[in-house]
SELUM-717771 format. One record per residue (C-alpha): residue in three letters; x, y, z. Coordinates in steps of 0.2 Angstrom, whole numbers, padded with zeros to 4 digits, always signed. Layout:
BEGIN
AlaXYZ;...
This chain:
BEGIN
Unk+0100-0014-0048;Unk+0101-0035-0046;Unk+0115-0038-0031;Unk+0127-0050-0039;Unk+0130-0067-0033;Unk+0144-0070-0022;Unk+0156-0083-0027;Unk+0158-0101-0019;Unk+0176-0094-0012;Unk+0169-0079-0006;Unk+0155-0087+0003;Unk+0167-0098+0012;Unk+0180-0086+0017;Unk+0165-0075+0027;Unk+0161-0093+0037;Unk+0179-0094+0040;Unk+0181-0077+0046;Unk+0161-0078+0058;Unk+0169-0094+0062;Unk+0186-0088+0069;Unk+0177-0074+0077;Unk+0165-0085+0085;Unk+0182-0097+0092;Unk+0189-0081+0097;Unk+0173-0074+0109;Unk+0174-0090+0116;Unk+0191-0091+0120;Unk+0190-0076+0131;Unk+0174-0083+0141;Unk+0179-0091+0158;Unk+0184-0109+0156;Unk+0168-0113+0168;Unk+0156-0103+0155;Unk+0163-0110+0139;Unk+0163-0128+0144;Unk+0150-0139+0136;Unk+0138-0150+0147;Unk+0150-0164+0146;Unk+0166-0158+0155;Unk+0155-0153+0169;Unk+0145-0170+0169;Unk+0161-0181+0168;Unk+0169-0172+0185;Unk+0186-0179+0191;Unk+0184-0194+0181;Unk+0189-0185+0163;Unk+0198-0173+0156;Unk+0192-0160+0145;Unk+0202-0149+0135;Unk+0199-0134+0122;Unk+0210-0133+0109;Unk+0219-0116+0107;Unk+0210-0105+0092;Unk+0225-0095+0092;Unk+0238-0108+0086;Unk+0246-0102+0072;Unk+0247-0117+0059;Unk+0265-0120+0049;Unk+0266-0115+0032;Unk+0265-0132+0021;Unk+0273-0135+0005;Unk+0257-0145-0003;Unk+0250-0150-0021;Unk+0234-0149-0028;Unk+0223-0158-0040;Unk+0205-0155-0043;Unk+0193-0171-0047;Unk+0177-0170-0058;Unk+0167-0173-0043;Unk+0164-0174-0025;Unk+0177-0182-0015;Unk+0167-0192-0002;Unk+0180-0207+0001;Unk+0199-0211-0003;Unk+0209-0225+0003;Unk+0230-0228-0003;Unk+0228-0250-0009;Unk+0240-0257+0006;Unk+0248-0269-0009;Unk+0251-0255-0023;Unk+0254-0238-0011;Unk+0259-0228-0026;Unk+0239-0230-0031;Unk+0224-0222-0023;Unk+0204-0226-0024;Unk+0193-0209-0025;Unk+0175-0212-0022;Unk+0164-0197-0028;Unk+0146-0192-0021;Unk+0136-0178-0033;Unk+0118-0175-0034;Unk+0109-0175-0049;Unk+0103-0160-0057;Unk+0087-0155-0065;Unk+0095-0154-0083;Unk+0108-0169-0082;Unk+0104-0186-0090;Unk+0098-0197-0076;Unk+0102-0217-0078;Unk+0083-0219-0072;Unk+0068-0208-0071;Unk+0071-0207-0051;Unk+0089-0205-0050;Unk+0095-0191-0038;Unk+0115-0198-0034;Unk+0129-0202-0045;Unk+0146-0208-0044;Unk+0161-0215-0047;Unk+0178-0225-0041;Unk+0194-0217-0049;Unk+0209-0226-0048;Unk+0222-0211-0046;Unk+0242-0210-0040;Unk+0246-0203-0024;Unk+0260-0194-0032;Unk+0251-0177-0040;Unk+0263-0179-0053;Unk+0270-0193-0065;Unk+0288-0198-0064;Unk+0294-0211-0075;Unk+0304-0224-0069;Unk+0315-0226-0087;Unk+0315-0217-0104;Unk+0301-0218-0113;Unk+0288-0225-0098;Unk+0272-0219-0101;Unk+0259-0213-0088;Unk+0246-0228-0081;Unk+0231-0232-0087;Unk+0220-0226-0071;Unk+0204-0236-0071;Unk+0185-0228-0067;Unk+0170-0232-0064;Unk+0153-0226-0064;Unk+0138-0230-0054;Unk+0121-0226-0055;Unk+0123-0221-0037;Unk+0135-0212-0024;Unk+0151-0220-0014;Unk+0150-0215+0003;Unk+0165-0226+0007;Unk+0176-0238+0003;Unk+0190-0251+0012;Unk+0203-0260+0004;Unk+0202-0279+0017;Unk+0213-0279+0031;Unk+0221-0296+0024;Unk+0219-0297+0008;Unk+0226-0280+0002;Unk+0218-0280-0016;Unk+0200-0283-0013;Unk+0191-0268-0010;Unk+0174-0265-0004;Unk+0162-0250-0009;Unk+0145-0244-0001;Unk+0134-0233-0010;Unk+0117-0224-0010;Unk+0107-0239-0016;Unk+0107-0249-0001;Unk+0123-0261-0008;Unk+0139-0263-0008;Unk+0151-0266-0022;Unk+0167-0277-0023;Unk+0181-0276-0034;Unk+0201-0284-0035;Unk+0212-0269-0040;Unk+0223-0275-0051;Unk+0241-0266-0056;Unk+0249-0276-0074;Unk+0263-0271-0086;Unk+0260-0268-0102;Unk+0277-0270-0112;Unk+0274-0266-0128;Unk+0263-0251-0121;Unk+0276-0244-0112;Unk+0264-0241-0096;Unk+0255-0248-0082;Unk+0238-0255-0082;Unk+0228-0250-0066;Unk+0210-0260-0067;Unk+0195-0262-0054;Unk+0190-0281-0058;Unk+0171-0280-0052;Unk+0167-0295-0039;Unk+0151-0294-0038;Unk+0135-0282-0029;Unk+0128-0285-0011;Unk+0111-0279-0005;Unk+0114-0274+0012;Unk+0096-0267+0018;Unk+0078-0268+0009;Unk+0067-0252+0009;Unk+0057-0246+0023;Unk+0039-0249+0022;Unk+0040-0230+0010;Unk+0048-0238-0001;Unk+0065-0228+0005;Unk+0080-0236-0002;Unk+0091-0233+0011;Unk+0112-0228+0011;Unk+0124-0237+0016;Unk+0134-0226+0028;Unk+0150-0236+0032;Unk+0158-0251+0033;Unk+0171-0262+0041;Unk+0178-0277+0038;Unk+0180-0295+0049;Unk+0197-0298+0048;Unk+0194-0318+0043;Unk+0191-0324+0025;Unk+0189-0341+0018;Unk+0190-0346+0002;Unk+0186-0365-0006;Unk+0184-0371-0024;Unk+0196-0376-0037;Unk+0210-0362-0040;Unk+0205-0349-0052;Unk+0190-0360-0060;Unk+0179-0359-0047;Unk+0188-0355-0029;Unk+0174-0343-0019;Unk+0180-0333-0004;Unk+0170-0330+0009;Unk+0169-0310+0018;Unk+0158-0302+0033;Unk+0157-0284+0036;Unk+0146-0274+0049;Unk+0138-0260+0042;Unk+0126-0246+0046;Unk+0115-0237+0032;Unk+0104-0221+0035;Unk+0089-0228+0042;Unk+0099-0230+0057;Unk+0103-0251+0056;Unk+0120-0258+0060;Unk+0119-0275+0051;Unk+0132-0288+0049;Unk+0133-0296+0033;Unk+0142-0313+0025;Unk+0146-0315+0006;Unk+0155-0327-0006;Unk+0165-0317-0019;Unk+0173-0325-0034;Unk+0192-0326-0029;Unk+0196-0318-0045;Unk+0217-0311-0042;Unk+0222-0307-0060;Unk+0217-0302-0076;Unk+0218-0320-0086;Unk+0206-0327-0075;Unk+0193-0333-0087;Unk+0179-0326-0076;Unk+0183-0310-0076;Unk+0174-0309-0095;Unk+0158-0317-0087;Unk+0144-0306-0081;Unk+0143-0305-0063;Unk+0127-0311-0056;Unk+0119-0303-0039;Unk+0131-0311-0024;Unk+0124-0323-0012;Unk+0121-0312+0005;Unk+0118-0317+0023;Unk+0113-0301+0031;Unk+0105-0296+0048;Unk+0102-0284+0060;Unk+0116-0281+0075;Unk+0104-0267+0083;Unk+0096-0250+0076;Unk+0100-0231+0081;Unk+0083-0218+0082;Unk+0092-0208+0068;Unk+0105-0211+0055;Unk+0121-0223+0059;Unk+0134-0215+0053;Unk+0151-0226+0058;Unk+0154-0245+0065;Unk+0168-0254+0071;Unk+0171-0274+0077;Unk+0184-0278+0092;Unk+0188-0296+0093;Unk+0185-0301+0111;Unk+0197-0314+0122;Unk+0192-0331+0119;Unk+0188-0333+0139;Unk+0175-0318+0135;Unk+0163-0330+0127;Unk+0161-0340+0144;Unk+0160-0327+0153;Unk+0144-0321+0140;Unk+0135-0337+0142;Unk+0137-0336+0159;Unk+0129-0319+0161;Unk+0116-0322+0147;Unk+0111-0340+0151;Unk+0116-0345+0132;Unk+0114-0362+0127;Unk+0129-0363+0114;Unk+0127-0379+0101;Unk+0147-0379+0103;Unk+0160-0377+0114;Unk+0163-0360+0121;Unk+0183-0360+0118;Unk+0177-0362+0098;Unk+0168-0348+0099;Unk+0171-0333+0090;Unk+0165-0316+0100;Unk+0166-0299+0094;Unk+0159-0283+0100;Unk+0150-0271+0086;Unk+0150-0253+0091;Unk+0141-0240+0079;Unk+0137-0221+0081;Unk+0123-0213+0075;Unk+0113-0193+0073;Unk+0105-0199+0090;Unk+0120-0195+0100;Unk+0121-0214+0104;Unk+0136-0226+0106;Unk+0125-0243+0104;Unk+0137-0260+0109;Unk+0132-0277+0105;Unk+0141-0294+0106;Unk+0141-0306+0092;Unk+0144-0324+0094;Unk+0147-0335+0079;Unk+0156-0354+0081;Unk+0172-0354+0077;Unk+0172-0373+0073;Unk+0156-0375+0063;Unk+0155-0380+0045;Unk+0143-0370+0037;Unk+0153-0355+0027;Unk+0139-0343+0036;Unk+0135-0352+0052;Unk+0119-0341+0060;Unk+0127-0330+0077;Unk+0119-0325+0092;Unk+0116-0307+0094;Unk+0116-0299+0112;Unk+0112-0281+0113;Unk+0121-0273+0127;Unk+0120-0256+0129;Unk+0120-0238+0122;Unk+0127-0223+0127;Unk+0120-0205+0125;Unk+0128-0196+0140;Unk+0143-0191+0134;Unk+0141-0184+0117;Unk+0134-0169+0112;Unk+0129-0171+0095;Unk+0131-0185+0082;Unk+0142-0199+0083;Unk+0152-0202+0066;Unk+0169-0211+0068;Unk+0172-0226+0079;Unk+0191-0231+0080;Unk+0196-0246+0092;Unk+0215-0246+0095;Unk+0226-0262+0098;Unk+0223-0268+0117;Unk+0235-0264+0132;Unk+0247-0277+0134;Unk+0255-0279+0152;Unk+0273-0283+0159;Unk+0286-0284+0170;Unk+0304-0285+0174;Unk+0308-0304+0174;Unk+0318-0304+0193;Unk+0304-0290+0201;Unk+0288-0297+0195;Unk+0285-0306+0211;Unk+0284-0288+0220;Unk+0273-0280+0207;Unk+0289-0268+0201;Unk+0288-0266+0182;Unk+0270-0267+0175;Unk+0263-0254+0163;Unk+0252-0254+0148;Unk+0259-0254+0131;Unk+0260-0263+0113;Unk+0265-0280+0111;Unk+0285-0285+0109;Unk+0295-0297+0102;Unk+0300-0311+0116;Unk+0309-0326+0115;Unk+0311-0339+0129;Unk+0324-0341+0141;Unk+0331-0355+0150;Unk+0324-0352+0167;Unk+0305-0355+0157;Unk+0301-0338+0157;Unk+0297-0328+0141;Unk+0309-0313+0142;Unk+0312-0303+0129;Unk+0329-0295+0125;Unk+0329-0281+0139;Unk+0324-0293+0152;Unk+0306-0289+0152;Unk+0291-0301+0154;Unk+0284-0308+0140;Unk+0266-0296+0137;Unk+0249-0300+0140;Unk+0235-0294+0135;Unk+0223-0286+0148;Unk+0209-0285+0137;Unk+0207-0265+0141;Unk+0203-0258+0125;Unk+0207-0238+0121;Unk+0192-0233+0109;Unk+0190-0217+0102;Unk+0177-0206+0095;Unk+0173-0193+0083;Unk+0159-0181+0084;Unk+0147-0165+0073;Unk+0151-0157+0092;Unk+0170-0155+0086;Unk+0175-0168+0101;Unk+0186-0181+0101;Unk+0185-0193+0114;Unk+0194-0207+0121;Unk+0187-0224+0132;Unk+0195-0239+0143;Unk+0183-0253+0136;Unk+0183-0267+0148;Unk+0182-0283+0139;Unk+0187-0294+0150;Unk+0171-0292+0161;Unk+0151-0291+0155;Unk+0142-0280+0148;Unk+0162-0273+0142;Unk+0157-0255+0147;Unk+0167-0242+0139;Unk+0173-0228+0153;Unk+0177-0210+0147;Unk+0196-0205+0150;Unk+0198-0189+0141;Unk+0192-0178+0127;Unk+0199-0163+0117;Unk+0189-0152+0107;Unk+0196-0151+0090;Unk+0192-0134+0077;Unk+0180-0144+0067;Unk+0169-0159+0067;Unk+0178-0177+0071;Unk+0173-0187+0054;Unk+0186-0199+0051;Unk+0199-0205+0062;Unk+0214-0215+0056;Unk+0230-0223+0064;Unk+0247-0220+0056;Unk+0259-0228+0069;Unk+0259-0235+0086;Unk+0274-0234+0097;Unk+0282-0233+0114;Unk+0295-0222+0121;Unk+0306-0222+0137;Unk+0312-0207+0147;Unk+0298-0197+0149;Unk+0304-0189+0132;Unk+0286-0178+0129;Unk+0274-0188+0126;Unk+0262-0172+0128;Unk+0252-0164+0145;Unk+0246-0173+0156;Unk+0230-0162+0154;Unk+0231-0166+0135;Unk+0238-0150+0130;Unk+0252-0146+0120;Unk+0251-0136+0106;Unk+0251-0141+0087;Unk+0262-0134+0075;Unk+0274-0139+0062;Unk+0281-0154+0057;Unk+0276-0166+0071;Unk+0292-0161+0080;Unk+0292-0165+0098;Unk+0283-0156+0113;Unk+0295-0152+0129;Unk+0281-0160+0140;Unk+0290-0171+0150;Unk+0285-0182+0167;Unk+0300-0179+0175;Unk+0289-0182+0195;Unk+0292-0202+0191;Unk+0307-0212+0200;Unk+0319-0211+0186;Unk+0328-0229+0194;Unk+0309-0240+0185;Unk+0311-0238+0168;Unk+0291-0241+0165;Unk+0287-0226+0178;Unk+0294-0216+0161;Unk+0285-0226+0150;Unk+0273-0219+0137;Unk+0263-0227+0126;Unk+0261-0215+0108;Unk+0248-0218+0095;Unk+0248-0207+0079;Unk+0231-0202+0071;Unk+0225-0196+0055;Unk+0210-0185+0059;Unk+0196-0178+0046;Unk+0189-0163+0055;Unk+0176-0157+0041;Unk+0178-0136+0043;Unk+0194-0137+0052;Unk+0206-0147+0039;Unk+0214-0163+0040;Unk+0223-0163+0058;Unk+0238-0174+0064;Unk+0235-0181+0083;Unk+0247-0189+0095;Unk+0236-0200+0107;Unk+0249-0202+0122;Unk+0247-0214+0139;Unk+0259-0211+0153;Unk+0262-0225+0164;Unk+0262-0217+0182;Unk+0270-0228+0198;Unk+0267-0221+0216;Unk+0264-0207+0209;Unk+0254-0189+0206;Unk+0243-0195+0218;Unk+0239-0212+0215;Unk+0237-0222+0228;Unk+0254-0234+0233;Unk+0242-0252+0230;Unk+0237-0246+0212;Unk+0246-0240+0196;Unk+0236-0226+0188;Unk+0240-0220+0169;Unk+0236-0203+0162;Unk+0229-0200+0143;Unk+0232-0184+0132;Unk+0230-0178+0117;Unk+0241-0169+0106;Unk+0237-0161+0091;Unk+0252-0160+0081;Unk+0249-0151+0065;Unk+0233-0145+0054;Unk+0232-0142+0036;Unk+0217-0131+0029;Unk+0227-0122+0017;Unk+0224-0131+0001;Unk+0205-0132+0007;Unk+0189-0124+0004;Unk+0177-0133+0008;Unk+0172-0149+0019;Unk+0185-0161+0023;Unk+0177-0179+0024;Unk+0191-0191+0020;Unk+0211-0192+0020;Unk+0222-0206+0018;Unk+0243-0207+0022;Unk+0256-0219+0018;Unk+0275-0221+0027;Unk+0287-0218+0014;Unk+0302-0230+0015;Unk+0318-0222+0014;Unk+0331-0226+0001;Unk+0343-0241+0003;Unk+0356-0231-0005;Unk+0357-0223+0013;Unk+0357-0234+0024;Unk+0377-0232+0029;Unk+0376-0252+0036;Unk+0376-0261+0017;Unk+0389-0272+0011;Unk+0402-0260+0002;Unk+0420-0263-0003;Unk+0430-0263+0016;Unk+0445-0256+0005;Unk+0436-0243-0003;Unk+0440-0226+0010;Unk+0425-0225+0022;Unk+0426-0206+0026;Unk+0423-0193+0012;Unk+0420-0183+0024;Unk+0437-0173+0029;Unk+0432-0172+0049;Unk+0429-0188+0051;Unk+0443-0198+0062;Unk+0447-0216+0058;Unk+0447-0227+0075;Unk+0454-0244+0076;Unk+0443-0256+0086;Unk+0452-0267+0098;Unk+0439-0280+0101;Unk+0422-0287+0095;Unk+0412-0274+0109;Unk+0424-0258+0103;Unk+0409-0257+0089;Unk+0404-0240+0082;Unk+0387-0232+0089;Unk+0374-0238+0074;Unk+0367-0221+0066;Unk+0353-0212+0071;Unk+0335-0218+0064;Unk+0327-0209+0051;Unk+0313-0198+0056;Unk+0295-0207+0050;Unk+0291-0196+0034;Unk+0273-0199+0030;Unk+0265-0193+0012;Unk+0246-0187+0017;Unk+0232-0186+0004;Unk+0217-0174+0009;Unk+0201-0172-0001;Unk+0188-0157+0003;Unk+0170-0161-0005;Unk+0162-0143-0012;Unk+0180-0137-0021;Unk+0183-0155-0025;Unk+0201-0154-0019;Unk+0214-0166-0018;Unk+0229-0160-0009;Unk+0246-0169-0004;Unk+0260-0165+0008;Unk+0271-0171+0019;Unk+0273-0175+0041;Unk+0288-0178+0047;Unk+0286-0188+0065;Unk+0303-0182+0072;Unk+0297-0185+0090;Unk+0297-0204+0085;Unk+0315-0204+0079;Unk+0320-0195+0096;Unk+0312-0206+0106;Unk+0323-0220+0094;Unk+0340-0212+0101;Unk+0333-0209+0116;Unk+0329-0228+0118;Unk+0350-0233+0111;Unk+0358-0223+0125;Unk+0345-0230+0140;Unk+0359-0237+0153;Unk+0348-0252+0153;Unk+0353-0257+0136;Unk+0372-0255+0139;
């Protein structure tokens, strides 16, 4: 008799449970015998730390949805955040109708709402009309520009990219809104190899600038540039002029889009696939200091020059760095830069390398009456300043205006279920990229994404100074404090948080907190330097709603009502105090001011997407730590 087939559900729950079994043989190995090759390698220099395969994840309230295909890529538009973009990636089967004879991918874009279910605004509202659209290819991922937050970009299995301008409109008389994807135009990013391969487009990222020219919606063109890799393992950087169509009554929409005008060439190769890039803008003064270790002959002058460092990861195992050099000042839309290859990294990854994410640069300061004797200094994200009358820029605590150092914290993802985090120097040449510390995460590092950045004061947790901490529920805050630091500098309790949306294939979708503590005279550093300490926390993972591989996830901050925000403009007659216990006081003077009410913890609505089950689920983080740190920050005596 014919053994039945085992379903796609019971096939994955016996790899979950080898899996777990495998995590759990581990865990009761000796730390020495279950580290990988890199914690030995990196010695005193890094830390390495294995993530618990005993911690017990939260129950989640969630929602579900399932798509009609593959979920590959999905990103919330930054302009309209109650709309999402799905991309899908299926393969053609033997009986389905193929588009042409040697078709093997399909897929499509789907304009969908973040909400899993529709709520209408007034009586009668119906629900949008959600665009789609259909290639002859697959998406393999997709960006919304970093300053322009309707264009989107699309890279696909047919060695291009697609543009469109999501557009949201009313429709009165319908009752609804119209969501459309307004098609820009198609770029070829790579030809063939000499097989004839049509290669993928693996990833992109954006260059922050655009340009734009031409008569206002007749014939205005903006300019764009992206770096991109594609599977045969090229990282190229590629310039386009897209019709700055914004709405649906320009009268180009109706026209047919002809092939876009492309600029494109090679930034450096990887042996294997390239699966991820990134672009960091480099100090203007890093341009001189390039020429000057290159012997460049720049045709302008090196303060107009713009100089960016392109990083991309590939199956080799490599972390590849070039520099690219393009005038600032020149007047061709596309003026031709100079590509510098610098260096590639194999040594500390294990496996491939498939999400690159760059994080804002450290910033430096100081108290404004101790800067002379090197009191006050720490790394951090830039503040608000304002200028005082003795010439310094202070800002409102009587801190130093910030500067940046140029030290950028970079992270990556790997297949060897590490994430990693590196001090890139880009102040001095070649801008090497020095390993701090790693955490091994319960699944493969595939995407990486920032939610928030923020700094706290008190030592209030920020995680373990050997990155532990567990995860669990909620994002609420760790009792890890740094309490060895002299409590009378405020910037010896300094940390520096970043919050990260991680795609960890197997393992889920994970929230991370990404934690620098600014050390003074301290845990052993020596008295003449200031050492910092990285860790990693993970905060909370979601798996339940997912059965498969997790490639892609998207959040957006949810802004909480105005209705309670207890500061508005009431009625002062009106009686203040439903509330029975609460006691009226009478202010005597303009300082005798009730304490403001306590922030709001960060509520974040998380959209997760697994590829085989074609899953897309929804729930909720709440960053409580944040708000903590909010009143811990009110009630700092240096704020009296």
């Amino acid at each position: 008799m014919a053994i039945p087939k085992r379903s796609l559900s019971e096939l994955m729950q016996t790899i979950k449970a080898n899996i777990k079994r495998y995590r759990a043989e581990q865990a009761s190995l000796p730390l020495s015998l279950s580290l990988p090759a890199t914690g030995r390698w990196h010695g005193k220099a890094t830390t390495t730390t294995m993530m618990s395969s005993t911690m017990e994840e939260p129950e989640m309230e969630f929602t579900s949805r399932t798509a009609d295909q593959e979920v590959c890529a999905v990103e919330i538009c930054p302009d309209h955040p109650e709309y999402m973009v799905i991309g899908t990636y299926s393969l053609v089967k033997k009986d389905e109708r193929r588009d042409y004879e040697a078709q093997t991918r399909r897929g499509t874009l789907q304009v969908m709402p973040v909400a899993a279910h529709f709520q209408p605004k007034y009586a009668g509202m119906l629900a949008p009309h959600l665009d789609r659209v259909e290639f002859p290819c697959a998406v393999l991922d997709l960006h919304f520009h970093p300053a322009d937050g309707t264009l989107l970009g699309v890279a696909a299995s047919n060695a291009q990219m697609y543009f469109f301008r999501l557009v949201k409109h009313g429709d009165v008389l319908g009752r609804r809104v119209i969501t459309k994807l307004l098609p820009l135009g198609t770029a070829t990013i790579a030809d063939p190899d000499d097989h004839g391969l049509v290669p993928l487009v693996t990833q992109f990222a954006w260059l922050p600038e655009t340009r734009t020219h031409g008569v206002s919606g007749i014939s205005d063109v903006q300019h764009i540039s992206v770096v991109a890799t594609t599977s045969l393992g090229h990282t190229r950087l590629v310039d386009a002029a897209l019709p700055a169509i914004k709405d649906l009554f320009d009268e180009r929409v109706s026209q047919p889009r002809e092939p876009l005008s492309v600029m494109a060439i090679d930034v450096h190769q990887h042996d294997l696939e390239a699966w991820t890039v990134a672009a960091i803008t480099l100090p203007a003064a890093t341009a001189t200091a390039t020429a000057a270790a290159t012997m460049f002959e720049p045709d302008s002058a090196l303060s107009n020059t713009s100089c960016r460092l392109i990083l991309s990861g590939g199956d080799d195992s490599a972390l590849i760095a070039s520099v690219v050099e393009t005038p600032a000042d020149s007047d061709t839309p596309a003026p031709t830069p100079n590509i510098l290859p610098l260096w590639k990294d194999r040594r500390a990854h294990t496996a491939g390398v498939v999400a690159i994410l760059p994080l804002a640069s450290f910033r430096v300061r100081g108290l404004a009456n101790d800067h002379d004797h090197g009191h006050g200094h720490g790394h951090g994200h830039s503040n608000s300043t304002s200028t005082g009358n003795n010439g310094n820029n202070t800002n409102n605590n009587g801190l130093e205006a910030t500067r940046d150092t140029g030290i950028v914290p970079l992270i990556t993802g790997s297949y060897d279920e590490f994430i990693r985090l590196y001090e890139l120097d880009g102040n001095t040449y070649p801008y090497r990229a020095t390993l701090k510390t790693e955490r091994r995460l319960d699944g493969g590092v595939w995407r990486l994404k920032v939610l928030d950045q923020y700094d706290s004061y008190g030592g209030g947790g920020g995680g373990d100074r050997d990155g532990g901490g567990g995860g669990g529920g909620g994002g609420g805050s760790n009792s890890a404090s740094n309490n060895d630091n002299d409590s009378d500098n405020t910037d010896h309790q300094r940390q520096s948080h970043t919050l990260i949306l991680a795609s960890l294939m197997h393992g889920g979708a994970a929230i991370l907190r990404l934690t620098y503590t600014y050390n003074a005279y301290g845990s052993g550093a020596p008295n003449t330097e200031r050492v910092g300490v990285w860790s990693i926390t993970p905060l909370v993972t979601f798996r339940a709603g997912h059965e498969s591989m997790v490639y892609c996830c998207d959040a957006r901050l949810e802004i909480a009502d105005s209705n309670t925000n207890t500061n508005t403009n009431s009625n002062t007659n009106s009686n203040p105090n439903p509330n029975p216990n609460y006691t009226d006081v009478t202010l005597n003077s303009e300082h005798d001011t009730p304490p403001p009410p306590p922030p709001p913890p960060p509520t974040y609505t998380v959209v997760s997407t697994s590829f085989y089950d074609m899953k897309i689920c929804t729930w909720t983080f709440v960053d409580r730590f944040k708000a903590d740190c909010r009143r811990q920050e009110q009630t700092r005596p240096d704020r009296a």
